[in-house]
MARMIVO-464263 format. One record per residue (C-alpha): residue in three letters; x, y, z. Coordinates in steps of 0.5 Angstrom, whole numbers, plus 500, padded with zeros to 3 digits. Example, Ala and Ser with C-alpha at 12.3 -4.5 7.8 and 13.67 -1.06 7.14 Angstrom:
<pts>
ALA525491516
SER527498514
</pts>
This chain:
<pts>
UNK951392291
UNK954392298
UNK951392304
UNK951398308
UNK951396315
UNK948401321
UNK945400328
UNK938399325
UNK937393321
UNK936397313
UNK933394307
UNK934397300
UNK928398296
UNK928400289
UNK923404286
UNK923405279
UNK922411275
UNK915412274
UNK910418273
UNK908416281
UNK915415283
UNK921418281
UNK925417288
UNK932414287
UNK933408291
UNK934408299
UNK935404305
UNK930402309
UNK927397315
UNK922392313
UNK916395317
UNK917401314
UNK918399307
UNK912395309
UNK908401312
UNK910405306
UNK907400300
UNK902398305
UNK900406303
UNK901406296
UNK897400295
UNK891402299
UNK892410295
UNK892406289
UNK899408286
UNK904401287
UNK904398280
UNK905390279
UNK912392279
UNK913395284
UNK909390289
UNK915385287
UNK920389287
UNK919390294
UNK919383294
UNK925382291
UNK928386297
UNK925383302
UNK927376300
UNK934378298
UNK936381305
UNK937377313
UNK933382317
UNK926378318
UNK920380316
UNK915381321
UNK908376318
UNK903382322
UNK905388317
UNK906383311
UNK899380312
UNK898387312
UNK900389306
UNK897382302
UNK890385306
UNK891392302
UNK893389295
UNK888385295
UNK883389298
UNK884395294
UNK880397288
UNK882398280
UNK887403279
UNK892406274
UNK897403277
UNK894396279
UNK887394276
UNK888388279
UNK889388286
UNK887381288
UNK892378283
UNK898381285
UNK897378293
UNK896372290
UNK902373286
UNK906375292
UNK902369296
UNK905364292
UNK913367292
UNK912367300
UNK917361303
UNK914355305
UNK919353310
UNK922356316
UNK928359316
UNK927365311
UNK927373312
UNK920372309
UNK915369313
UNK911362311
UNK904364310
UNK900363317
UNK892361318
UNK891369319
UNK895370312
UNK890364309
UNK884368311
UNK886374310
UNK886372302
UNK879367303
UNK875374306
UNK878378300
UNK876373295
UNK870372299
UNK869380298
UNK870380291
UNK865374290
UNK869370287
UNK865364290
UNK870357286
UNK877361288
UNK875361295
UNK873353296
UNK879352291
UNK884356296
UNK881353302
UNK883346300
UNK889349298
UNK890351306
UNK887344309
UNK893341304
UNK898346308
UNK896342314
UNK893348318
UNK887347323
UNK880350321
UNK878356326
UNK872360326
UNK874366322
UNK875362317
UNK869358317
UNK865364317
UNK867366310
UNK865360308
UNK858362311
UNK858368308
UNK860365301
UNK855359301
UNK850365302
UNK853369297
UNK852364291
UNK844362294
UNK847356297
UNK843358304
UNK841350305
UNK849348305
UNK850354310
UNK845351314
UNK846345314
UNK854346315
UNK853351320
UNK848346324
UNK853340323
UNK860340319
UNK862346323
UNK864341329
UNK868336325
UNK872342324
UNK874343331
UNK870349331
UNK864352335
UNK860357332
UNK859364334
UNK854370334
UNK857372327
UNK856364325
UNK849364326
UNK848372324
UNK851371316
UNK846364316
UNK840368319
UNK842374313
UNK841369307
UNK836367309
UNK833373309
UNK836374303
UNK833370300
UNK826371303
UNK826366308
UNK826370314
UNK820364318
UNK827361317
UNK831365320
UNK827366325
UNK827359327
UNK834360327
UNK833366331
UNK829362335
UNK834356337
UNK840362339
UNK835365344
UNK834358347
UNK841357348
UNK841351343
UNK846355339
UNK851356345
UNK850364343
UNK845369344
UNK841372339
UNK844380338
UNK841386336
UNK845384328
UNK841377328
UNK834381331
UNK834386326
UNK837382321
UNK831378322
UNK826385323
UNK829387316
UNK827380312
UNK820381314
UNK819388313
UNK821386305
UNK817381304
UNK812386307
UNK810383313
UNK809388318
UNK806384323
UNK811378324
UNK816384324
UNK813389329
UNK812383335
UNK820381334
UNK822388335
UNK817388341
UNK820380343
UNK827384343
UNK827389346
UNK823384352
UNK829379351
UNK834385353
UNK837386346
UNK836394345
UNK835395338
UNK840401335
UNK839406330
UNK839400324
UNK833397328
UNK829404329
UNK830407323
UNK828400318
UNK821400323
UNK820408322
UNK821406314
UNK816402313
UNK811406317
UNK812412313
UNK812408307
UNK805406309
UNK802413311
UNK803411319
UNK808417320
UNK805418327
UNK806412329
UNK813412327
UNK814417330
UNK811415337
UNK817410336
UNK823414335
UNK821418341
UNK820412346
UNK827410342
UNK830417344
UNK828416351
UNK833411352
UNK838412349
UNK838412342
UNK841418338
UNK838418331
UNK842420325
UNK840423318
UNK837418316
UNK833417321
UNK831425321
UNK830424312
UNK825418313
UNK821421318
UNK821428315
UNK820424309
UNK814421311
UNK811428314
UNK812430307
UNK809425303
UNK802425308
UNK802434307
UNK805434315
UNK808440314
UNK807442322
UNK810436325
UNK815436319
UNK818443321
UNK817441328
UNK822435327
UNK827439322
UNK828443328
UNK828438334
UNK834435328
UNK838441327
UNK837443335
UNK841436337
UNK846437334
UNK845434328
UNK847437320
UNK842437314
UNK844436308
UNK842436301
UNK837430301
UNK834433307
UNK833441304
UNK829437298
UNK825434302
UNK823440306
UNK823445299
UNK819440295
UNK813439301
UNK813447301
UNK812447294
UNK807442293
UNK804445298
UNK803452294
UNK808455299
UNK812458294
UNK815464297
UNK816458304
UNK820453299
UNK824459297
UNK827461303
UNK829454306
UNK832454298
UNK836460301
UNK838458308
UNK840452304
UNK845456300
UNK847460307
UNK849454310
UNK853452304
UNK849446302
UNK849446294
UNK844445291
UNK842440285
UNK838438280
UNK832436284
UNK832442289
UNK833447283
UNK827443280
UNK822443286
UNK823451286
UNK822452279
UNK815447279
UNK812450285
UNK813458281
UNK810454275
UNK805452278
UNK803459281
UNK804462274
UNK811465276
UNK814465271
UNK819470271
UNK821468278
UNK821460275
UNK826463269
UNK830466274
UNK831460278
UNK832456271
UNK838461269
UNK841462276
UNK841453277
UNK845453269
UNK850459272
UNK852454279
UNK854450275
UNK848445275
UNK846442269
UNK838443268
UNK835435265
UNK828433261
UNK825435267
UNK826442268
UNK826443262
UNK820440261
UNK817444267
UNK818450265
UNK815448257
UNK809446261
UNK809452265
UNK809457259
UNK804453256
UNK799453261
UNK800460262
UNK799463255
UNK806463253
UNK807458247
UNK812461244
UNK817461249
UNK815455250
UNK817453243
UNK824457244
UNK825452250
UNK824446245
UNK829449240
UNK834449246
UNK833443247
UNK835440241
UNK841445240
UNK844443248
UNK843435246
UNK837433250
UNK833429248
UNK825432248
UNK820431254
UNK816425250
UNK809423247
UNK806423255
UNK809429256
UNK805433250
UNK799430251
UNK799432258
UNK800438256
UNK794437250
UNK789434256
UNK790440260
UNK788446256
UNK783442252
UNK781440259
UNK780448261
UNK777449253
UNK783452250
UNK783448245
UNK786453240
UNK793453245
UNK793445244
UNK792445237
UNK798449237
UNK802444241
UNK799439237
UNK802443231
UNK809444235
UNK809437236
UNK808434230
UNK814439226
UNK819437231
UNK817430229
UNK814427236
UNK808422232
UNK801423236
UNK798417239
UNK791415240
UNK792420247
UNK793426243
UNK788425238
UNK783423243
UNK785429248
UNK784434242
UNK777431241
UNK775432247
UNK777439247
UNK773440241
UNK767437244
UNK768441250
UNK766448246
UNK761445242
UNK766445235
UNK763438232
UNK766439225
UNK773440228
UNK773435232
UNK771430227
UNK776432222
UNK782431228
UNK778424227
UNK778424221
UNK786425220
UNK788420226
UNK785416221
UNK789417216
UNK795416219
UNK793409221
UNK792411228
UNK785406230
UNK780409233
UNK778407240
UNK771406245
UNK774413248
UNK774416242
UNK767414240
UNK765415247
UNK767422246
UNK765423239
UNK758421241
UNK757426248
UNK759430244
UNK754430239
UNK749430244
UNK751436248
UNK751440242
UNK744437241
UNK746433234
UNK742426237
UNK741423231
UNK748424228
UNK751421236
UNK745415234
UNK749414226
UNK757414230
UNK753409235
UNK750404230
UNK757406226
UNK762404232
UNK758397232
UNK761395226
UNK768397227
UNK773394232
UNK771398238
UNK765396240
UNK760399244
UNK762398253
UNK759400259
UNK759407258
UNK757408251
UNK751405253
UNK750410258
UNK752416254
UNK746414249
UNK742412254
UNK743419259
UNK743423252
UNK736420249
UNK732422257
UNK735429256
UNK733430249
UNK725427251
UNK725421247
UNK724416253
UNK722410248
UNK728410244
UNK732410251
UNK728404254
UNK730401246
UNK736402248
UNK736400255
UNK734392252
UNK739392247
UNK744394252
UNK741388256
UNK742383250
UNK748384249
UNK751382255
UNK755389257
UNK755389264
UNK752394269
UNK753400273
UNK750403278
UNK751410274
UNK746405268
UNK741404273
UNK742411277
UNK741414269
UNK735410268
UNK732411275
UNK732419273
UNK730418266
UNK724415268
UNK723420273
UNK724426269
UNK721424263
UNK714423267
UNK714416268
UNK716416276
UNK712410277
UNK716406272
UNK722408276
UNK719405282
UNK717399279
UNK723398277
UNK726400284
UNK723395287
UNK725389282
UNK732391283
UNK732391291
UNK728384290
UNK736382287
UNK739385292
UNK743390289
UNK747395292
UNK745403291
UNK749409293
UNK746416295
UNK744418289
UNK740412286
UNK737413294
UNK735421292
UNK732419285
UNK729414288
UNK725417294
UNK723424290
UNK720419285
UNK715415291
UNK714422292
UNK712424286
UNK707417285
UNK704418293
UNK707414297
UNK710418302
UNK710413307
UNK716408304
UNK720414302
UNK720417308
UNK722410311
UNK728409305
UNK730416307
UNK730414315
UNK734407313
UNK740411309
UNK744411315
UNK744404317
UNK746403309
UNK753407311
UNK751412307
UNK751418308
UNK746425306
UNK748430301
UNK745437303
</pts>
């Protein structure tokens, strides 16, 4: 092909024939050629090919290639992530890297200390740890001296591979033997992996020695928050508190990374004020908060219930300029909504929408739980159906919402239209601990006969029933008095292999005391002593506060013995069952006495082994030493219920 030659040197560039490039070819500067694969590269549309044709070009003419725009151009093929055209960018620079001339004379420029480090940093970024040490000595081999930038990509290597003492000790000892001083960057990459790796005493030494001027450079607001964020992480609040106090004394003004990292770890403790005396002292000097300051801080009034402060917060936000977006409308619709606040959380809901902020899975959610709740269930489905006609696909979650919601609401066959539907659009079903919430809570309200049909439901659509399940519809039975059928839900899980727990029999036996069944809650107690669960804690309390209810007094006191020798530990509730027993049962003397033995131990009582405690010295006359115990409750730190 022959050489057009024009006032401004050209370069002939081929493209060849692709679905991204379908151009003849045309003659251009090497800069332009350059700039235009610069851009290609960066968009993701130069293949291999293309890169060396380029190449080809730009060896083959007399023109001379400026070194910055090819540095340029090796940068961006390097640093450009996996594409149809090219997935692996690296590999192509280093390709291109090895054709380059390693003499002068050529139009293409030998590589330069720029062109070493630019490959080193992009090796560095793609944590290829061994090809950066290989390539650096590759580099020393060239003859070229060693200059900060890249020694601080060494740094940062070392760092990445947990290397952090090699780090150290070079950039304590080697850096110098390599001509070099190190700088604030230097000292900042140490500082950051040793943070990494929770060493931040460490890097506080380091931090300390910049601030000496031993290191020849000043600590900046990088190295002191680098440092404020390694103890935030390792939960050291304190050390934390006083280095950002020590940092601003030292001059250094905290930035919005620094603000923002102390008013997260407040929020996440529950000190939402204090981070907010925080963020205005920051504000007034100077400090310009940006979303995530706003989304931590209405976070954190939103978790404590704030609601005041919060909307206070959002419209000082919205007033400075700055533009809520999705996260931050979640955040405000969920703390309404948890707050019962359904109609509030649904106009923020609409605003949001009007301020052209779509919403998602996690906003549609919130609404359609807070109607559940409310038991707005028209109102809930609207939600549900508008939030599939966006285009927002409901998950397990509101889907599981809103089965809760019918359930608890006395609509279970659209809750069991909502399970079908489930299966049919490919989701998997809410799980076992989602059913037997919902058993718990309607045995929990007595409406045993709406979670038996949940069990049904369950089990027909092959969820198995765990000892949870079993034991909640135990309980429910027990709680309207139905002894038979509870014990026949025993009798199945049973069956089915599932093993009965302390719970159950726990359950079991109170219930057959309420349903003043004594002698059949004894005969499940001596049975449980021979099975794998054995009697606990609150067994014995059950037997014991069910026999002083019946009057039979001896048979508790029997059992208080026997509880006694074998070894099953004591609670105050025990003690609080006995205490009132006795009293109960005519023997308030006893009560006394026992009293007495108990406080000679020291034990430790609560208000209520007080009250039962003080009626009964009344009851036997000794009205002086109630009247002191009574008078000595405040300085036991308790307090008199009326």
């Amino acid at each position: 092909m022959s050489r057009l030659h024009s006032s401004a040197p050209m370069l002939l560039l081929h493209r060849r024939s692709s679905s991204t490039s379908t151009s003849l070819p045309s003659r251009q500067a090497p800069h332009v050629a350059l700039a235009a694969a610069t851009e290609r590269a960066c968009s993701g549309t130069l293949s291999p090919q293309d890169a060396h044709e380029v190449f080809d070009e730009l060896l083959h003419q007399d023109t001379p290639v400026p070194a910055g725009e090819l540095n340029g151009f090796l940068a961006a093929l390097a640093r450009a992530p996996a594409s149809t055209a090219c997935s692996d960018g690296l590999s192509l620079a280093f390709a291109l890297f090895n054709r380059m001339p390693r003499g002068d004379g050529a139009p293409v420029p030998p590589p330069t200390v720029h062109t070493y480090g630019i490959l080193l940093d992009c090796c560095c970024r793609a944590r290829h740890q061994d090809l950066v040490f290989a390539f650096f000595g590759r580099f020393l081999r060239a003859g070229f001296k060693t200059n900060i930038v890249i020694v601080n990509t060494l740094l940062k290597v070392l760092c990445h591979a947990k290397r952090t003492d090699e780090a150290l000790d070079m950039l304590l000892h080697r850096i110098p033997d390599l001509g070099c001083v190190p700088d604030a960057i230097s000292y900042s990459t140490v500082i950051k992996g040793l943070c990494d790796g929770s060493r931040s005493q460490h890097a506080l030494e380091l931090l300390r020695m910049m601030a000496k001027q031993e290191a020849g450079c000043s600590p900046d607001v990088v190295s002191y928050t680098t440092v404020i964020r390694g103890f935030l992480k390792e939960g050291k609040f304190s050390t934390a508190s006083n280095l950002f106090h020590e940092m601003v004394q030292q001059g250094v003004v905290p930035n919005v990374v620094t603000y923002n990292s102390m008013i997260d770890v407040l929020c996440k403790r529950g000190r939402s004020k204090e981070a907010r005396q925080i963020l205005d002292c920051g504000i007034q000097k100077g400090l310009k908060p940006d979303i995530v300051t706003y989304s931590t801080m209405l976070h954190g009034y939103a978790t404590e219930g704030s609601l005041v402060d919060m909307n206070n917060l959002y419209n000082l936000m919205v007033g400075r300029g700055v533009v809520p977006d999705q996260y931050i409308f979640n955040i405000l619709i969920s703390a309404h909504a948890k707050c019962g606040l359904v109609d509030e959380a649904f106009l923020i809901f609409e605003d949001m929408q009007k301020q052209g902020v779509k919403p998602d899975v996690v906003t549609y959610l919130a609404t359609i739980d807070a109607f559940c709740r409310k038991g707005r269930m028209n109102d809930a489905i609207q939600q549900f159906n508008q939030m599939i006609n966006m285009g927002v696909r409901p998950d397990v979650q509101t889907y599981g919402c809103l089965i809760q919601g019918y359930c608890t609401h006395g609509d279970l066959v659209r809750a069991k239209e909502l399970v079908h539907e489930m299966k049919e659009k490919g989701i998997r079903y809410p799980g076992i601990m989602f059913f037997n919430s919902i058993i718990n809570s309607l045995c929990k309200e007595g409406r045993v006969t709406d979670a038996q049909h949940i069990f049904d439901f369950m089990k027909h659509i092959g969820e198995k029933p765990d000892v949870i399940t079993f034991n909640s519809l135990i309980d429910g039975y027990c709680l309207v008095g139905k002894m038979q059928k509870a014990c026949r839900v025993h009798d199945d899980m049973v069956s089915i292999g599932i093993q009965p727990n302390a719970i159950t029999y726990n359950t079991l036996i109170d219930g057959y005391f309420k349903a003043g069944m004594v002698d059949a809650a004894l005969t499940l107690f001596r049975e449980m002593s021979d099975m794998a669960a054995k009697p606990n804690t609150l067994t014995y309390n059950i037997i014991m506060d069910g026999l002083f209810k019946a009057g039979r007094t001896v048979a508790a006191k029997e059992m208080f013995h026997e509880m006694v020798k074998s070894g099953v530990r004591f609670s105050i509730y025990t003690y609080n069952i006995i205490l009132s027993g006795h009293c109960k049962n005519g023997c308030a003397d006893e009560a006394v006495m026992m009293f007495d033995k108990l406080r000679a131990m020291n034990l430790k009582f609560d208000i209520t082994s007080l009250t039962i405690i003080i009626d009964a010295m009344f009851k036997v006359g000794r009205i002086e030493q109630a009247q002191n115990l009574f008078a000595a409750i405040p300085a036991k730190g308790l307090k008199v219920t009326e």
